[in-house]
N, C-alpha and C positions, 0 to 999 in steps of 0.2 A: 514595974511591969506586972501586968496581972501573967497567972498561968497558962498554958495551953490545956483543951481538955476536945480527947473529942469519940464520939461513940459512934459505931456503926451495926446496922440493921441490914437482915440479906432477907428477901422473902420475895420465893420464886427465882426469876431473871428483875429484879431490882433491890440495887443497895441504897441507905440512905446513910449519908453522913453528916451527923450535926457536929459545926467544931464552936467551939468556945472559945474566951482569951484572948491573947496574943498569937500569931502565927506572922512570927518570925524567925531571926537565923538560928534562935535554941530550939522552938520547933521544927524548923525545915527538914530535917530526918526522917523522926515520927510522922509528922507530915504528910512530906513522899510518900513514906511508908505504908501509911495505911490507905491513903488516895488510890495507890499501885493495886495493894490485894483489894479492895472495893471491885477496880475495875478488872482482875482478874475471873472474880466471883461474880459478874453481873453485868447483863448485856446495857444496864441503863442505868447509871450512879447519878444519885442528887446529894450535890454538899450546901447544907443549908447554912449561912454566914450569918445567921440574925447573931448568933453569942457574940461575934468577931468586933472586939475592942479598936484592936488595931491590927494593919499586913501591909508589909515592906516586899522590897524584890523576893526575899525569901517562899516569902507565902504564895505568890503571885507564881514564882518559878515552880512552886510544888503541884500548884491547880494546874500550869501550862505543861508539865513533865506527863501528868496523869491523863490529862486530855489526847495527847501526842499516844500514848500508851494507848487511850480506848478507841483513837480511829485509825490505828494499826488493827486492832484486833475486831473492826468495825463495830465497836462498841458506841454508848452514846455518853458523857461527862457533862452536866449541867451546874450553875451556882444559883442560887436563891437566895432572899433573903436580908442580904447586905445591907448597910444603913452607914450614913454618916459618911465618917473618911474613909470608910473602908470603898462604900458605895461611891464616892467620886474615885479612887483611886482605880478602882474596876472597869468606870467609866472611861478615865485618861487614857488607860492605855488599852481601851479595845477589849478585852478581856470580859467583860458584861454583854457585849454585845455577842462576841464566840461562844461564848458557854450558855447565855439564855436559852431556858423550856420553848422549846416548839410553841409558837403562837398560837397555832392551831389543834395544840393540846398532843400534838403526837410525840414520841419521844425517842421514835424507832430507824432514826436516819432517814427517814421516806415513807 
């Protein structure tokens, strides 16, 4: 199992979150965790998945926990990035398609 690692960026009303690793059920805490304050501090969170080895329900439950959080507080939660298994897994269940950037570049709910 590789490690989980993941850094985040606040400037202005946007955070960025790059994760790295694994994000599975040893990360799932950490995870949440920091998805949560992302989306507390910033009206527009992007989690960039290019590091991401591999994500199980864990990881999937921690992006879907934090998104639920940012359109409670009408925020916006986006994923980027992704590749491989992680990138079909995102796909299978919907999840790529809910959290995609604005097509049209916007990122502001409307």
């Amino acid at each position: 199992m590789e490690h989980f690692e993941a850094t985040t960026s606040v400037d202005a009303d946007r955070a960025s979150v790059v994760l790295s690793g694994d994000c599975d059920l040893t990360a799932r805490d950490k995870l949440t965790s920091l998805l949560l304050d992302a989306v507390g501090s910033a009206k527009i969170v992007s989690v960039d998945l290019a590091g991401v080895t591999f994500m199980d329900s864990s990881g999937l439950h921690a992006l879907m926990t934090a998104h639920q959080a940012a359109q409670r507080a009408g925020r916006r939660l986006y994923v980027s990035g992704a590749a491989g298994a992680v990138a079909a897994l995102l796909d299978l269940t919907g999840v790529q398609a809910l959290l995609a950037p604005a097509v049209d570049g916007r990122d502001d709910n409307g």
